[in-house]
Every structure is written in structure tokens, then in C-alpha cells.
PDB file as gemmi writes it, atoms N, CA and C in Angstrom:
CRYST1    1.000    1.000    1.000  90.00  90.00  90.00 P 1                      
ATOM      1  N   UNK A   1      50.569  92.012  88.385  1.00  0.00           N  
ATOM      2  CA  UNK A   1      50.059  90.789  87.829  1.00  0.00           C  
ATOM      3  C   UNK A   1      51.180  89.909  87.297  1.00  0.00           C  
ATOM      4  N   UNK A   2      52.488  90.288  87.162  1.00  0.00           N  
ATOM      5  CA  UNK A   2      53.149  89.542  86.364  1.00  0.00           C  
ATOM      6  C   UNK A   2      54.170  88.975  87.665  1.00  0.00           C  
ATOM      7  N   UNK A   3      54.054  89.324  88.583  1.00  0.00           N  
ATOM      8  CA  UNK A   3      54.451  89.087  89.535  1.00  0.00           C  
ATOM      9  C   UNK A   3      53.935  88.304  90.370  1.00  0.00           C  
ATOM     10  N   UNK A   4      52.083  87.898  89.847  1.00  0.00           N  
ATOM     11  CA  UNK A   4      51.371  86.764  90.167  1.00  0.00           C  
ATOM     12  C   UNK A   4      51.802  85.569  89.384  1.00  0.00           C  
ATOM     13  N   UNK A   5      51.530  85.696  88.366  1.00  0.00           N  
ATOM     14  CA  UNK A   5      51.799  84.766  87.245  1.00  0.00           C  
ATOM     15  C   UNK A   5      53.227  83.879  87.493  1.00  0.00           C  
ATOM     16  N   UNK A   6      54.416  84.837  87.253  1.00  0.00           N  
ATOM     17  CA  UNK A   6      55.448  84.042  88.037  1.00  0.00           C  
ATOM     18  C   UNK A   6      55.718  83.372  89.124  1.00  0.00           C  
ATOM     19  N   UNK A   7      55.007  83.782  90.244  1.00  0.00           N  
ATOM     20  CA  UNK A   7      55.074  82.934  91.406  1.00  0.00           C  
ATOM     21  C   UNK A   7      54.099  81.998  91.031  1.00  0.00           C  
ATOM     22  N   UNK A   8      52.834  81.837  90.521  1.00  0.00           N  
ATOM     23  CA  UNK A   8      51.995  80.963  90.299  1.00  0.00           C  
ATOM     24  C   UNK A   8      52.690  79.427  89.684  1.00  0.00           C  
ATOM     25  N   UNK A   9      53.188  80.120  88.288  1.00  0.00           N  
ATOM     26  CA  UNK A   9      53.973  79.675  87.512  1.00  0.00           C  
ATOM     27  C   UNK A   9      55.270  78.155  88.782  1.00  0.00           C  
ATOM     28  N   UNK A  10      55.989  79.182  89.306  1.00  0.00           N  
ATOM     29  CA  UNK A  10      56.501  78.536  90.106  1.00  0.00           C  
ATOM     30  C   UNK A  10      56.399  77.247  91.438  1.00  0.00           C  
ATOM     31  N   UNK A  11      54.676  77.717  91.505  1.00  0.00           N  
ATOM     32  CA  UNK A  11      54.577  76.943  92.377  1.00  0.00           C  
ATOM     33  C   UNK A  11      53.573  75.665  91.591  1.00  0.00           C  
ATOM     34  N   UNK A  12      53.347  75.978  90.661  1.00  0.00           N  
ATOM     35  CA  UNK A  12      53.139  74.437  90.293  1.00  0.00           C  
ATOM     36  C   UNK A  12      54.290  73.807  89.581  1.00  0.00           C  
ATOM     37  N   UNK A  13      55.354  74.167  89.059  1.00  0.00           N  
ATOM     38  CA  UNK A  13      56.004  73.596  88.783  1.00  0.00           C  
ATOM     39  C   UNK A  13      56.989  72.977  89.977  1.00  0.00           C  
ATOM     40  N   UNK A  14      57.354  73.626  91.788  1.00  0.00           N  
ATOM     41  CA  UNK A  14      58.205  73.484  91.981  1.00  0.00           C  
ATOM     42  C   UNK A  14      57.724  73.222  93.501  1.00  0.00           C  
ATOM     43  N   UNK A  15      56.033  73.949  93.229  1.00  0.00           N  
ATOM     44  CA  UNK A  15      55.456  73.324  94.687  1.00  0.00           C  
ATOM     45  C   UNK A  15      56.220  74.394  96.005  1.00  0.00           C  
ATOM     46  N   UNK A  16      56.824  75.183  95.599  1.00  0.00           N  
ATOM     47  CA  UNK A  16      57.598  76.037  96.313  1.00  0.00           C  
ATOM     48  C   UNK A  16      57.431  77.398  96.097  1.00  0.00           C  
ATOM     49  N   UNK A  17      56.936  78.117  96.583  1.00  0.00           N  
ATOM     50  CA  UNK A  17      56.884  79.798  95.938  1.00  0.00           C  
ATOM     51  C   UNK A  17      58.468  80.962  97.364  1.00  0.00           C  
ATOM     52  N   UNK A  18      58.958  81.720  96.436  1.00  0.00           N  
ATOM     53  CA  UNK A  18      59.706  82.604  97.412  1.00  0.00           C  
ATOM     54  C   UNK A  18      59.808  83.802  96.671  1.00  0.00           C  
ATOM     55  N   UNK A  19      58.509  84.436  97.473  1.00  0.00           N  
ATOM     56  CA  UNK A  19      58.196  85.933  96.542  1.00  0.00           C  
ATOM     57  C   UNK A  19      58.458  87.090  97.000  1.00  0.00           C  
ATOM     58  N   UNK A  20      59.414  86.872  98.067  1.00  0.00           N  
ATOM     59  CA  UNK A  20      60.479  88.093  97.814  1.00  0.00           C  
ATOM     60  C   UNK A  20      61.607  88.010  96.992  1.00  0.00           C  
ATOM     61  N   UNK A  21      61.728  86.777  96.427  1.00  0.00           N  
ATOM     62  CA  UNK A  21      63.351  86.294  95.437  1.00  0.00           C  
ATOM     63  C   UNK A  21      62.453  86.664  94.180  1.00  0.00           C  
ATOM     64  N   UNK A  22      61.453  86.506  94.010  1.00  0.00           N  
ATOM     65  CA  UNK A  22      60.656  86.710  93.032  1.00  0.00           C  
ATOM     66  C   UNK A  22      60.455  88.272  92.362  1.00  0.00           C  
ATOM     67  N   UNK A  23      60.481  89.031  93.921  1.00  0.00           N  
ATOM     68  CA  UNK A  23      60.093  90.328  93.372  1.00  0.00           C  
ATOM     69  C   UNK A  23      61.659  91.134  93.321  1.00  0.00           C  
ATOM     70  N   UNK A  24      62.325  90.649  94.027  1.00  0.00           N  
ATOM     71  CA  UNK A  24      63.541  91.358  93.731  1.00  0.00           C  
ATOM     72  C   UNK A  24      64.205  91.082  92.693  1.00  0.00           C  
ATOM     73  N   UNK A  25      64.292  89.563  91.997  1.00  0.00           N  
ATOM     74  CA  UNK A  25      64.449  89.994  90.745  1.00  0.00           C  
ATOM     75  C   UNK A  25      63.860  89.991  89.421  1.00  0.00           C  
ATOM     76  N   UNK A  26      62.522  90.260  89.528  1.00  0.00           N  
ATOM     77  CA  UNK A  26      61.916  91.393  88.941  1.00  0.00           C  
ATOM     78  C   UNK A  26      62.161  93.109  88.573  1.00  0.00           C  
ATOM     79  N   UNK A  27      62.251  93.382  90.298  1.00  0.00           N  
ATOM     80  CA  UNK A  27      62.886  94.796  90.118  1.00  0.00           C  
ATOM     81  C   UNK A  27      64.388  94.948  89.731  1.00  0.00           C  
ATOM     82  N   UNK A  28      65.244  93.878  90.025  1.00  0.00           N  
ATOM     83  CA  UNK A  28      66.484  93.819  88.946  1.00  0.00           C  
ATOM     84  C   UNK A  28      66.554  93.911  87.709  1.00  0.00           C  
ATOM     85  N   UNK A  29      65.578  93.406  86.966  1.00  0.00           N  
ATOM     86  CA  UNK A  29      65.246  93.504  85.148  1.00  0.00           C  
ATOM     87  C   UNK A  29      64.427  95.047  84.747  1.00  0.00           C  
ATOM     88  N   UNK A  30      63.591  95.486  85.737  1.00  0.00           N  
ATOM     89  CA  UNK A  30      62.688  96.376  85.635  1.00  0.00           C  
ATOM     90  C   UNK A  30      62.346  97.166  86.762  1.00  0.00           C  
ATOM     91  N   UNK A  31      63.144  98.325  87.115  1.00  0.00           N  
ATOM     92  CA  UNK A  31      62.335  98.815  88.103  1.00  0.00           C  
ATOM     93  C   UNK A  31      60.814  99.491  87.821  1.00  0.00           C  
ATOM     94  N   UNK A  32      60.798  99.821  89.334  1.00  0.00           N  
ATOM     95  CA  UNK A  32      59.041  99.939  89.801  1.00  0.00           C  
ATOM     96  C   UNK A  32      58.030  98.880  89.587  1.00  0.00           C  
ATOM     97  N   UNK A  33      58.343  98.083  89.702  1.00  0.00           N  
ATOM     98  CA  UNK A  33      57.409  96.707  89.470  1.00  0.00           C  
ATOM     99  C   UNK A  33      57.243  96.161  91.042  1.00  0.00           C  
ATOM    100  N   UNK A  34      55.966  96.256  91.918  1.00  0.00           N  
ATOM    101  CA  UNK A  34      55.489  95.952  92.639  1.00  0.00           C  
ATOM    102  C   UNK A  34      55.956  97.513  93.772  1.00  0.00           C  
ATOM    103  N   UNK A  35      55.413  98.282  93.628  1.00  0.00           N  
ATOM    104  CA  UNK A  35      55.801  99.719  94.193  1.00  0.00           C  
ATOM    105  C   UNK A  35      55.186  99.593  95.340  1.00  0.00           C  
ATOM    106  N   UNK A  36      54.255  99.324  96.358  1.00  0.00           N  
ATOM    107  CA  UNK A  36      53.837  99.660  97.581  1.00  0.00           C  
ATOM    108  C   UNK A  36      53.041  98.291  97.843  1.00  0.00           C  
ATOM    109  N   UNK A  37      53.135  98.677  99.290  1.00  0.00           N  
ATOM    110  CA  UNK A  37      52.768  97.179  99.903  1.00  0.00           C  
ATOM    111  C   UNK A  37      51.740  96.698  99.697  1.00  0.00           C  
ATOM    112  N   UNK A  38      50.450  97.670  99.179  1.00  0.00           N  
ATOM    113  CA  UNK A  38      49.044  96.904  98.653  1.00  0.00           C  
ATOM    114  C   UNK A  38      49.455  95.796  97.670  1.00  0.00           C  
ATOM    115  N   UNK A  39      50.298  96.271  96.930  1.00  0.00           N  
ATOM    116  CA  UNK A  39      50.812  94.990  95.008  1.00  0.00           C  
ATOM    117  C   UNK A  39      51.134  93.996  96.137  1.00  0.00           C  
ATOM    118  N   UNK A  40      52.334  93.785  96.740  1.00  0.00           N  
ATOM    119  CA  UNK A  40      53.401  92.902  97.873  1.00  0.00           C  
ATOM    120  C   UNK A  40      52.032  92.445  98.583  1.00  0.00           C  
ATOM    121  N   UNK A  41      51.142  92.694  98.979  1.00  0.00           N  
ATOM    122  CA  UNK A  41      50.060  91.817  99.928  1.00  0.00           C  
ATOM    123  C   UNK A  41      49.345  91.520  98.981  1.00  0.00           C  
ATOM    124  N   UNK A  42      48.754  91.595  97.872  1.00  0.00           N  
ATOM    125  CA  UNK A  42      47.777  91.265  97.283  1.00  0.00           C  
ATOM    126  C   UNK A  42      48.932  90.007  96.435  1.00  0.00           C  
ATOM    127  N   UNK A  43      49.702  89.717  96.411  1.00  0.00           N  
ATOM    128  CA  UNK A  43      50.667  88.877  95.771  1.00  0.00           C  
ATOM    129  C   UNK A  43      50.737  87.697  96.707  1.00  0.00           C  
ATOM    130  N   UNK A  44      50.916  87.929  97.877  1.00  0.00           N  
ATOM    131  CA  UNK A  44      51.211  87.064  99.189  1.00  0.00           C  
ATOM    132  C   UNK A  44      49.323  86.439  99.027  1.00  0.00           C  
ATOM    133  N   UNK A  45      47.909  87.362  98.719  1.00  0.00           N  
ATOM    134  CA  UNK A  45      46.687  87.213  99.347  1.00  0.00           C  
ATOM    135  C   UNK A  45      46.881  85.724  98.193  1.00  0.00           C  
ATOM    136  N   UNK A  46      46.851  86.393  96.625  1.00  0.00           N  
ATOM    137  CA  UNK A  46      46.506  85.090  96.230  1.00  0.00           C  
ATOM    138  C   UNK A  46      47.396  83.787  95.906  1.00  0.00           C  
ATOM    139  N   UNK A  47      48.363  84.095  96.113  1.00  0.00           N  
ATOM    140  CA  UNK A  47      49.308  82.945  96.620  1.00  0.00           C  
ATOM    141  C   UNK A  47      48.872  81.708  97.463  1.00  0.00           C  
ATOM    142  N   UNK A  48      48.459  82.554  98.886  1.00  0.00           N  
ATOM    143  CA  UNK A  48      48.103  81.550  99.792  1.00  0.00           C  
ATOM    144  C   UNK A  48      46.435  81.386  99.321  1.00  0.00           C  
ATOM    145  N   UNK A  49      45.637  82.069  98.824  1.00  0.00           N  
ATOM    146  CA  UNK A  49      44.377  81.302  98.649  1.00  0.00           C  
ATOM    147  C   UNK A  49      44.905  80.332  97.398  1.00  0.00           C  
ATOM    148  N   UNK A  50      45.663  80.019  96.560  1.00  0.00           N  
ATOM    149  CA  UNK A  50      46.079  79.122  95.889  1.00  0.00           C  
ATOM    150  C   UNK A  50      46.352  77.927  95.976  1.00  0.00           C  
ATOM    151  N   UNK A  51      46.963  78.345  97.463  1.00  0.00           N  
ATOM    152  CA  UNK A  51      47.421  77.357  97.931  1.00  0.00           C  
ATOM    153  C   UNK A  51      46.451  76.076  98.988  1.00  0.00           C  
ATOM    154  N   UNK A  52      45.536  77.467  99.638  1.00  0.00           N  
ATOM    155  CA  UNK A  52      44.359  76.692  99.857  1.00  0.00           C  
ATOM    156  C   UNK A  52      43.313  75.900  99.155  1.00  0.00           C  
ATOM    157  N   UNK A  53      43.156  76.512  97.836  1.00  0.00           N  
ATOM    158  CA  UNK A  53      42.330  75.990  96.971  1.00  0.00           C  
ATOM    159  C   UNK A  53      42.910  74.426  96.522  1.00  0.00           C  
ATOM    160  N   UNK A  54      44.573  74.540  96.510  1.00  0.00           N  
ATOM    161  CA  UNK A  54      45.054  73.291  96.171  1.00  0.00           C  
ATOM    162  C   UNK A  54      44.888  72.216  97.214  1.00  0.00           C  
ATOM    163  N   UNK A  55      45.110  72.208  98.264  1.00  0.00           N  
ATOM    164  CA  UNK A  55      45.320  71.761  99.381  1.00  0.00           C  
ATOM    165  C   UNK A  55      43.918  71.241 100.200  1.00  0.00           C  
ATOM    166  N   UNK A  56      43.058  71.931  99.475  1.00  0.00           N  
ATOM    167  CA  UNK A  56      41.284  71.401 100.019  1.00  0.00           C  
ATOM    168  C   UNK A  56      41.233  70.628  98.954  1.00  0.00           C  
ATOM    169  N   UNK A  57      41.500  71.003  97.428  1.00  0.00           N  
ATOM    170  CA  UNK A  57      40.836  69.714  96.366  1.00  0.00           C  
ATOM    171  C   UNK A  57      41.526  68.907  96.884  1.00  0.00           C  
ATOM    172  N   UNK A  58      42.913  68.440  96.855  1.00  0.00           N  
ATOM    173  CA  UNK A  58      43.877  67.826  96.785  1.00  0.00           C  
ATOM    174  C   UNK A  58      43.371  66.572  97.868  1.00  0.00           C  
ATOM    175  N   UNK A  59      42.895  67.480  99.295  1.00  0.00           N  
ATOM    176  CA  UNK A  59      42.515  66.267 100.322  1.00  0.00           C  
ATOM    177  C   UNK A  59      41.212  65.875  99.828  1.00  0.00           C  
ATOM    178  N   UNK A  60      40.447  66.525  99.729  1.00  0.00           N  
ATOM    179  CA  UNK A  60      38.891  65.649  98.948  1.00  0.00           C  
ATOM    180  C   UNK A  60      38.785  64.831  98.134  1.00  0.00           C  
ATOM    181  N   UNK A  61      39.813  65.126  97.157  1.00  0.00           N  
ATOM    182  CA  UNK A  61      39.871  63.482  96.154  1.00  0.00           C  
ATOM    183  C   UNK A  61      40.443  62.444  96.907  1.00  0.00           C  
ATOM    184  N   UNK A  62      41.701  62.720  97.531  1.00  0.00           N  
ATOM    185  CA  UNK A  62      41.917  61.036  98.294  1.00  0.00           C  
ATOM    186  C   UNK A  62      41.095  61.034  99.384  1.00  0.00           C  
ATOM    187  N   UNK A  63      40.182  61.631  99.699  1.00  0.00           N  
ATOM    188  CA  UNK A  63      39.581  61.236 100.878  1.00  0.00           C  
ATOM    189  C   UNK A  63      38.450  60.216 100.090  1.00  0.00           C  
ATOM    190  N   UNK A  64      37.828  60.383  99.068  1.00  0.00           N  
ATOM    191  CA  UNK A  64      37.231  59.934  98.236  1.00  0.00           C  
ATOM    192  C   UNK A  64      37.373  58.801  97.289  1.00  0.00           C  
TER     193      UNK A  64                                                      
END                                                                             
């Protein structure tokens, strides 16, 4: 989760997410933080539904 939060974090501020730079240094400060690929896909899942969610409001208001 904290590995959501930061990329989240990141991408509204920067509109850019890179969550393998993300998780590696994470595991630089702390190892075992994101241990098997279920954490690593479920990080990538809501990322991109984030991104969808932004990207559908985003066109519906100026379409409007």
C-alpha cells in the first residue's frame, strides 16, 4: 500500500508514474517491501485504473 500511495502521490503531482524507480527505491530504504509479483501487479492494476478513471472524467467535462 505504501507503494500505492507513492506512485499515486506522484502521478498527480507529476502526471508521470515510474513504478519500478518507485519500488526499487523503496526496497533501498527498506527491504521486503513489495515481495512477489501479486503486490508488483496489483500496484501496476490500480495505477492504470487511475489513470482511466482520470482520463474518462477528464474527457466528459470538456466534452460538456
Amino acid at each position: 500500500m505504501i507503494a500505492i500511495d507513492i506512485c499515486m502521490r506522484s502521478y498527480e503531482s507529476k502526471r508521470v508514474v515510474d513504478i519500478l524507480g518507485c519500488v526499487n527505491n523503496m526496497r533501498k530504504e527498506r527491504a521486503g517491501l513489495v515481495q512477489n509479483k501479486e503486490q508488483y501487479a496489483l500496484i501496476y492494476k490500480v495505477q492504470w485504473c487511475k489513470y482511466i478513471v482520470n482520463v474518462c472524467i477528464y474527457k466528459t467535462f470538456i466534452l460538456w
